[in-house]
C-alpha positions, 0 to 999 in steps of 0.5 A: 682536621682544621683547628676549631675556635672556642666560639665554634665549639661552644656554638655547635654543643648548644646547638646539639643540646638544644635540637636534643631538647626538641627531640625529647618534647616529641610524640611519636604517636603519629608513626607507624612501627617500621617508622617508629624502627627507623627512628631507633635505628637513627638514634642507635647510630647516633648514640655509636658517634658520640664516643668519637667526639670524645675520644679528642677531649679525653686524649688531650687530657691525658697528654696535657693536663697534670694531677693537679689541675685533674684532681687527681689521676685521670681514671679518678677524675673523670669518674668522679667529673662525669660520675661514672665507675672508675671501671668505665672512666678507664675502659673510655681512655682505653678506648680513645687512646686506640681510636682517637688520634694522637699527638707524638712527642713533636707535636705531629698528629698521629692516626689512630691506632685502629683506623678502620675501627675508628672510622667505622665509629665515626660513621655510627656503623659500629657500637660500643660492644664492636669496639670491645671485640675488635680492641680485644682480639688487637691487643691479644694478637701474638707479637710474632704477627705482623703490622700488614696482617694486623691492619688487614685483620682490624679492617677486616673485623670493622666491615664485619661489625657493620652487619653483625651484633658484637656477639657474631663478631666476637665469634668470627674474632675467634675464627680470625684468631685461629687463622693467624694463629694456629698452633697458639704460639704465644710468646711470654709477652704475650702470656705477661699481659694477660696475667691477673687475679681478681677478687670481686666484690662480697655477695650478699652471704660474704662470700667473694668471687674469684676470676683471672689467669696465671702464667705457667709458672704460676699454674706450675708452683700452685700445681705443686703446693695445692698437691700437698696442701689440698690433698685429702684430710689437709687443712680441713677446717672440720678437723679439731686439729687440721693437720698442715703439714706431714701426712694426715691418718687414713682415718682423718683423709677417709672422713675428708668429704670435701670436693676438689675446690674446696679442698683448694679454697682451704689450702690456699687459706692454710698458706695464708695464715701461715705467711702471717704467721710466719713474722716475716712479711714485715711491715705494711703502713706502719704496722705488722702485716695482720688481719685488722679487724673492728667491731663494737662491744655489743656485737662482740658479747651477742656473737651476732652481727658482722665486723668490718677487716682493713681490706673492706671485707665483712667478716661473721662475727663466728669468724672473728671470735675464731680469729680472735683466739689466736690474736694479738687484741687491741681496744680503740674506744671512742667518745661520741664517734670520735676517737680519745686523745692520743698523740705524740711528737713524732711525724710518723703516726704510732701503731697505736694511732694506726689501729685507732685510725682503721676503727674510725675511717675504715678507709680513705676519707676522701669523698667517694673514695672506696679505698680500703684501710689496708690500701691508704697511708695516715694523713696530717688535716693539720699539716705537721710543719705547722702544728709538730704534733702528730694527733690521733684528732687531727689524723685521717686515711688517704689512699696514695693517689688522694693524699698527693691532692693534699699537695696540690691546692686540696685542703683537709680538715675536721669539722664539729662531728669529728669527721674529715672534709677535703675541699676542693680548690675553686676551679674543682669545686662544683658543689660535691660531697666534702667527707666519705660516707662509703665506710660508714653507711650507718650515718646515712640511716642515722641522718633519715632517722634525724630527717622523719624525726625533724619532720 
């Protein structure tokens, strides 16, 4: 592919907005429905080709832009450039590092690692959902099956996808994989790479979901410990005294009307409190490894309401009573939203001032940044080489990839309210949110409230 000049490039994407504009001031009442079909059709494989031009600018970022000219790391910069999900920002640098071309460390353009796909994507014959299919059968073909194979199966799977919906695709995926694949002879390596556990987002009535996939040896040592633990009358939380250890009565395991899940659920929650428990996890950010937890006094007295944990979870009010019998209680008060005075010599924030921080910023107070408290370490918005004091009023939450911008032409400080602003340098700065809101959804209502009352 030739070189394009800059005055090229900008003269073909106002050409492109330009004729998009037209289309969009269009009336299609004139048109009959096979043609009205046919337009979607053109507009579908358009829509297919996109991702194809952008895969060239996103690799190149990847390759030549650092974090400080990104703002960031590139996930986190394009999602919050283009505002899309971090999720999604991935899935495209995923996405444009198997069909995109690349460059090798001598400067030498390489093919992209899935040819047929990538062509097929460029000629608008494959969509985002074929791609997915394809990438993921690739990546999940076993290590012992080799590139010839590999090349003719991904060419194979891009044909397919010309004339079947990614849904047709993933079955014949399935078939192709049992053909190379018979005996499903999986390597660690291969078993490695798909390991994982996540916890998804709260639902309405606090409760979490829970999908991903162990190793053996994982499934193995659960196996063992939820044997013991998740037997019949372990660690019911229906029990006055839960039996956790040793061997609970015949009576206790006969009133035990629990399923098999909840039986699970309830003894992994047994080994956790007991790892807490146990003192021996040491120190996460300064403090003791802890459930954190922050409410106000009303919801307290009431009973009612939820609090909010360090990890960004709601906990019932029930539940933080319950926790609250057996832990160690600290009180953080503030004036008018801001935390009291509380500060020391030292660079490192105290423990004190740790606790105050998760009640005030909850978590990373970098705009837009969804980071809980437990996942952030305590920042300086005036710099502790110039001031040499550590204020609980100059102090703010960043998760780790934030606070290295703080470094990198970003800067932070407090403005009248008490709350934390982190302006961006000039070449980053395109008129965005300059504190998090994410946390505190309560000033959102509160600033409609100021706004119908203004009005």
């Amino acid at each position: 592919m030739r070189s394009s000049t800059r005055e090229e490039i900008v003269e073909v994407f106002d050409g492109l907005q330009s004729y998009l504009k037209c289309a969009l001031d269009l009336s299609f009442d004139a048109l009959t429905t096979p043609e009205r079909l046919a337009l979607l059709q053109r507009c579908e494989k358009l829509r297919r080709q996109l991702p194809a031009v952008e895969h060239s600018l996103i690799n190149q970022l990847a390759e030549q832009a650092d974090e400080a000219e990104l703002g960031g790391k590139l996930p986190s910069a394009l999602a919050n450039r283009l505002l899309i999900t971090r999720g999604e920002a991935s899935r495209r640098i995923h996405e444009a590092a198997d069909l995109g071309e690349r460059t090798a460390i001598t400067g030498e353009v390489l093919p992209p690692l899935l040819p047929a796909a990538a062509e097929a994507q460029r000629n608008g014959q494959i969509g985002p959902g074929h791609v997915t299919v394809i990438r993921n059968f690739w990546h999940r073909l076993p290590d012992f099956v080799d590139v010839e194979t590999r090349d003719r199966a991904e060419s194979h799977l891009a044909r397919l996808g010309g004339d079947h919906r990614p849904d047709e695709l993933s079955k014949l995926a399935d078939k192709l994989t049992d053909c190379l694949n018979p005996d499903g002879d999986f390597t660690d390596h291969d078993r490695a790479r798909r390991r994982g556990l996540t916890i998804g987002k709260q639902d309405v009535d606090g409760m979490s979901p829970v999908t991903g996939f162990l190793t053996p040896e994982a499934r193995a040592t659960l196996d063992a410990v939820l044997a013991k633990l998740a037997g019949p009358g372990m660690c019911n939380p229906a029990d006055e005294s839960p039996c956790v250890s040793g061997t609970p009565s015949q009576a206790v395991i006969d009133n035990d009307t629990r399923t098999t899940g909840q039986r699970n659920h309830d003894a992994l929650l047994a080994l956790a409190r007991s790892a807490l428990a146990s003192g021996k996890l040491g120190k996460h950010n300064g403090l003791s490894a802890s459930v954190i937890v922050t409410t106000t006094l009303q919801e307290l007295e009431s009973g009612c309401g939820t609090a909010l944990t360090g990890g960004g979870t709601r906990l019932p009010m029930s539940d933080v009573i319950r926790l609250a019998q057996n832990a160690h209680n600290y009180l953080a008060i503030f004036d008018r939203g801001r935390p009291l005075a509380l500060y020391h010599r030292k660079r490192l924030a105290s423990p004190a001032q740790r606790i105050m921080l998760h009640a005030s910023d909850r978590g990373c107070s970098f705009p837009g940044c969804d980071a809980p408290g437990y996942l952030t370490e305590v920042h300086h918005t005036d710099p502790w080489a110039r001031s040499k004091r550590t204020d609980i009023r100059e102090l703010t939450l960043a998760c780790g990839p934030h606070h290295k911008l703080a470094d990198n032409g970003w800067i932070t400080r407090k403005n009248q309210r008490g709350e934390t602003e982190w302006v961006p340098p000039p070449h980053l700065d395109r008129g965005q949110p300059r504190t998090n809101t994410f946390h505190h959804p309560e000033k959102l209502l509160r600033a409609d409230e100021d706004d119908d009352e203004a009005a």
